[in-house]
Every structure is written in structure tokens, then in C-alpha cells.
Residue, then its C-alpha position, 0 to 999 in steps of 0.5 A: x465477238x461474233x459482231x467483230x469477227x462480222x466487220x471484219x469479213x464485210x467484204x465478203x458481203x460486198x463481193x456477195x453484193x457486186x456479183x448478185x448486182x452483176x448476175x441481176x444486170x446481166x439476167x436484163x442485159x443479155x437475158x438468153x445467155x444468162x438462162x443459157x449459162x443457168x441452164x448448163x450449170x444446171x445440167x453439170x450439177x445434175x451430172x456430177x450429184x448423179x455420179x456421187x449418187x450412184x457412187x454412194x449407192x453402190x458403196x453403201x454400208x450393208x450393200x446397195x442402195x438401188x434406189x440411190x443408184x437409180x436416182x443417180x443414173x436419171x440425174x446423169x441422163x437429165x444432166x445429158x439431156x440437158x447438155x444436148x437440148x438446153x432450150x427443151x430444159x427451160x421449156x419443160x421447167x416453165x411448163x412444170x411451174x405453169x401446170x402447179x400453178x393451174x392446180x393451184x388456182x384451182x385449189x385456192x378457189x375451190x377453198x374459197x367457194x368452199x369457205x365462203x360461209x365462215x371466211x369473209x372477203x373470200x373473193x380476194x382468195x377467189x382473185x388469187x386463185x383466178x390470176x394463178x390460174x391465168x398466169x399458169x395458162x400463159x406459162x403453159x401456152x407461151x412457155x418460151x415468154x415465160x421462160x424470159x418473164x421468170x428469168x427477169x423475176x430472178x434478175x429483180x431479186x438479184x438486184x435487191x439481194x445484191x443492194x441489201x449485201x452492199x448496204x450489210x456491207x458498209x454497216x459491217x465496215x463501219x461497226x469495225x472502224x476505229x472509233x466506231x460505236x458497238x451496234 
């Protein structure tokens, strides 16, 4: 039952599959606009979840919720900040992931000098600890590439999500054609 109700809605894995295509193309194709557009549809999310936010938290059963109502009123002004200056929005975020990625490395590394006596070949997490740190560093120091160099990281995996969706696609075609052997 599932697998014939599935065949039958394989377009919606290929609608699924053009638009991932579509998304990934334009992330290499006219990168500043795709994180543009990213950014901006980021910023109406965080506008309009902290509206619903402040709604739920002053019409909690038992009275308000201030810690909702809280959350909702800095979601709206990140969602306005955010429409007002969208390139510091990329920044910022391209900064976060630097400065995790930093503690990071450092962690893996302080794990691995740490472990060293019962662990061997520690010197590959020590390398993943090294390269983390260095890749945060670069993040932190040219955040405005790093912003690009993540944009194209997303716009790879939309690719290949958008490839495997097509391929779902006309594997769900087939398995509903007539004639076609149950999988």
C-alpha cells in the first residue's frame, strides 16, 4: 500500500529534486544573491515565529509566559536587524560558526594529547582538532569568504540532494508503471 501510494506521488520527489537542482546551481551561479535571498527569508522567519512567540506567551493557559514573550520580542528585532543590515547577519553567523569551530579544535586536541596513552593513531584527532582550529581562524579573519565558501558547501549538497530526489523520482516511476515488477 505504502510503495503504491509512493509511485504515485514520484513527481513530488522530482519537483523536490529540480528545485534542490535549481537552489544549488544558483548558490554557484549568483552566489551574493542566493545568500541575499537566504538572508531575508531568514529574517521574515525570525519576524513572524516572534510574533506567533509573543501571541502564545501572552495567551498562555494560567497567565503569561514572560519567558515566551521575551524570546518572541528578540526574535522580532533580530528578524528587523536583520532586514535593515543583512550583510552584518551573514557576518555575524560566519563568525559564530568560526569561534565554535575554534573550541572546538581545541577540544579535539586537548581529548587527544589527553588520550594518548589508551588511544592509538591519536594524531589523526590531534590533525582534526589542528585543521578545525585553522579553518575557524580563517572564518573569523575573512568572514566575508567564509560566508561564500558556506554558501557553496550548501550549494553542493543541494546538488546531490537534488540528484538523489531525481533518481527517487524515476525509481517511484518506474515501480508504479504498468507491467512494472513490485520492489
Amino acid at each position: 500500500m505504502i510503495q503504491m501510494l509512493a509511485s504515485r506521488n514520484w513527481w513530488v520527489f522530482l519537483l523536490r529534486g529540480v528545485i534542490a537542482l535549481l537552489f544549488g546551481l544558483l548558490a554557484f551561479l549568483v552566489p551574493t544573491i542566493t545568500l541575499a535571498s537566504l538572508i531575508l527569508v531568514f529574517a521574515a522567519y525570525a519576524f513572524v515565529e516572534g510574533i506567533f512567540a509573543v501571541g502564545a506567551g501572552l495567551g498562555a493557559p494560567g497567565g503569561t509566559r514572560w519567558w515566551i514573550v521575551i524570546g518572541g520580542i528578540l526574535a522580532i528585532l533580530i528578524g528587523i536587524l536583520t532586514f535593515l543590515n543583512p550583510g552584518a547577519t551573514a557576518l555575524v553567523l560566519v563568525i559564530y560558526i568560526g569561534a565554535l569551530w575554534i573550541v572546538r579544535g581545541i577540544a579535539e586536541v586537548v581529548t587527544a594529547i589527553t588520550l594518548r596513552k589508551m588511544i592509538e593513531g591519536e594524531w589523526l584527532y590531534i590533525l582534526i582538532g589542528v585543521v578545525s582550529v585553522l579553518v575557524g581562524l580563517y572564518l573569523i579573519v575573512f568572514p566575508g569568504d567564509g560566508a561564500i565558501a558556506l554558501l557553496w558547501l550548501i550549494g553542493f549538497y543541494a546538488i546531490f540532494a537534488g540528484i538523489m530526489y531525481l533518481a527517487m523520482a524515476f525509481r517511484l516511476r518506474s515501480i508504479g508503471s504498468p507491467g512494472a515488477s513490485p520492489a
